[in-house]
C-alpha positions in Angstrom: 151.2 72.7 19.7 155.0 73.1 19.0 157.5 72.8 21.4 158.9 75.8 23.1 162.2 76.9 21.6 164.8 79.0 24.5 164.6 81.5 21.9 160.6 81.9 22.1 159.4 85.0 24.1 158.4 84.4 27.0 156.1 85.6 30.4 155.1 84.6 34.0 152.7 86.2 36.7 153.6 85.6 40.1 151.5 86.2 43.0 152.9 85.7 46.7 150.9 86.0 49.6 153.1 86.2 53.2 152.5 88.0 56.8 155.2 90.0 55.3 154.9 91.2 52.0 155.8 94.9 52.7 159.2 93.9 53.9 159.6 91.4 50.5 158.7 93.8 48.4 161.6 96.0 49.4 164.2 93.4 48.8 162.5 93.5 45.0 162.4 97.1 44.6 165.8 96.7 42.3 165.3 93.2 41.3 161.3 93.6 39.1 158.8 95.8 38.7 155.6 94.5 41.4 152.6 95.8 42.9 151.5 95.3 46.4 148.6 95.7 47.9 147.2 94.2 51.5 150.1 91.7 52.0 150.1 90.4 48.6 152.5 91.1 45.6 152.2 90.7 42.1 154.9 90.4 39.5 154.4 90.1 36.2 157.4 89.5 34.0 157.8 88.8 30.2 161.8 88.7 28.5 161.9 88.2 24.6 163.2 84.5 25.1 162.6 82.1 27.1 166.5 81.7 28.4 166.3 85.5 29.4 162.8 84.8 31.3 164.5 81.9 33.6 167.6 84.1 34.5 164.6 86.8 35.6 163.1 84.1 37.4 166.8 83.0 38.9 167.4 86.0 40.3 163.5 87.1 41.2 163.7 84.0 43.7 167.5 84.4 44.8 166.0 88.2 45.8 162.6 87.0 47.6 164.8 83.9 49.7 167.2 86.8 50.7 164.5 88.8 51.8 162.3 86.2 53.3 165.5 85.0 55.5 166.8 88.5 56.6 162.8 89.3 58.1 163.0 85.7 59.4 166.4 86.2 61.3 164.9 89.8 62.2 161.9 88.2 63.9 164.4 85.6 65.5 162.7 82.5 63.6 
């Protein structure tokens, strides 16, 4: 198998289980296209290289920490 070039396409399924997936999801509702269903979302994601895919990723997690720390501070944690 060859080694992966940055200009390969590329994908990545991601599914997240949390107590508060509703209130994730939201924070992604501009960021990726997801599904959710009984506190679980799944994103599927594919970019037509793989430098493209890791700045979807980059900002796919920069969205879900924002998300996860704004229902954190909401619950007081």
């Amino acid at each position: 198998m060859a080694t992966p070039k940055k200009s390969d396409c590329a994908q990545f399924e991601l599914k997240i289980m949390h107590e508060d997936a509703k209130a994730l999801s939201a924070g992604l509702m501009t960021e990726v296209e997801f599904i959710y269903f009984d506190n679980e979302i799944s994103i599927h994601e594919s970019a037509n290289s793989i430098a493209d895919l890791r700045a979807r990723w980059n900002s796919l997690m920069r969205g879900l920490i924002a998300s996860e720390q704004a229902v954190a501070a909401t619950r007081g944690d």
